[in-house]
C-alpha positions in Angstrom: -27.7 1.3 -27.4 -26.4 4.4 -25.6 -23.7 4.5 -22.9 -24.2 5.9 -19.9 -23.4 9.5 -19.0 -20.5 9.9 -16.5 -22.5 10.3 -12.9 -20.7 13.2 -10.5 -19.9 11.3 -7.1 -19.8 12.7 -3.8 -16.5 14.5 -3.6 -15.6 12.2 -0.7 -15.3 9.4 -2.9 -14.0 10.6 -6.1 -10.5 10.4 -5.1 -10.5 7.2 -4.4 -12.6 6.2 -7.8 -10.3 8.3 -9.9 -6.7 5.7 -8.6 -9.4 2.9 -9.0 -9.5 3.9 -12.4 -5.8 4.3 -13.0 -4.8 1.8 -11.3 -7.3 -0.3 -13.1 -5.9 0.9 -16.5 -2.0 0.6 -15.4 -2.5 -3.1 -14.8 -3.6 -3.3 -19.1 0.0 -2.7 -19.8 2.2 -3.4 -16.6 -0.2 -5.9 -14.4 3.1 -6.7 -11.9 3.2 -2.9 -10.7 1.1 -3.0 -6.7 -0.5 0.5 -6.7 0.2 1.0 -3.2 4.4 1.4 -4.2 3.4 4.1 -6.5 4.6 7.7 -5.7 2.5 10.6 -6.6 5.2 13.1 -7.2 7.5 10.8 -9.5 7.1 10.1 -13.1 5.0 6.4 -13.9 6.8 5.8 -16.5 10.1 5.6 -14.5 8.2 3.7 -11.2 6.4 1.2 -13.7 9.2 0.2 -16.3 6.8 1.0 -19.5 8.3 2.5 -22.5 6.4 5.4 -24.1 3.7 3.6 -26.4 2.3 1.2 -23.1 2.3 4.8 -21.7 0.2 5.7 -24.1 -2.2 2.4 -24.0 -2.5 3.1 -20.7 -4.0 6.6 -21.3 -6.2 5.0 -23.7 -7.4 2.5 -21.4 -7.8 5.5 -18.5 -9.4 7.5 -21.0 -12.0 4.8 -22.2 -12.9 4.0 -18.4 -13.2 7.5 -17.1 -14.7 9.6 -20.1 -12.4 11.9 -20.0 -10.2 13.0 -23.3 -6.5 13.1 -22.2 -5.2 14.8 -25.4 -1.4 14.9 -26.5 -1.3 18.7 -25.9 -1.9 17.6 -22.1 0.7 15.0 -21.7 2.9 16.9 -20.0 0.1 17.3 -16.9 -0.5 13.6 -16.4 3.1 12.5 -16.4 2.8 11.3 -12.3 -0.1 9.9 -10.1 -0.4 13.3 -8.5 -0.8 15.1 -12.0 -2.8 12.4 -13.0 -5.7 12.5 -10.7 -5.4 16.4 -10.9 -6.2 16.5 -14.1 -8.9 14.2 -13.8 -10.2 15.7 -11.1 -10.3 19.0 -12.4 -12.2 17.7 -16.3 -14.7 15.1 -15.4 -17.5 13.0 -13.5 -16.4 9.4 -12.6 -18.9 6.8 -14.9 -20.7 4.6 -12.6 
């Protein structure tokens, strides 16, 4: 069975899909942490408590959910919330 292709969303929305999405995949490996405490210019690691490999589960998880291919070269762009939904701002479409 085929998956289905990532669908582009009205630019209005995909902001708000995109921290879904994190958010979503940041409860896999530190459920406790309320999104809404979460600064966008401060590293997650530090705000969550996780230790470098939930971080990387948790990019797993983001990348499985969104489509989009976070590789290790790129880690250093996705270290905060803000970085975060730059980047995948700037590479994808949101999957339905």
């Amino acid at each position: 069975m085929n998956e289905p292709h990532p669908v582009a969303l009205p630019t209005g929305s995909a902001p708000t899909l995109w921290r879904t999405h994190v958010l979503a995949a940041l409860a896999t490996v530190a459920p406790e942490v309320d999104g809404a405490t979460l600064a966008g210019d401060r590293p997650l690691r530090a705000q969550v408590d996780i230790d470098s490999v939930d971080y990387l589960h948790f990019l797993i998880a983001l990348q499985h959910a969104t489509g989009v291919d976070i590789p290790e070269r790129d880690y250093a762009q996705v270290t905060t919330l803000d970085g975060l939904l730059a980047y995948l701002a700037a590479r994808g479409a949101i999957r339905p």
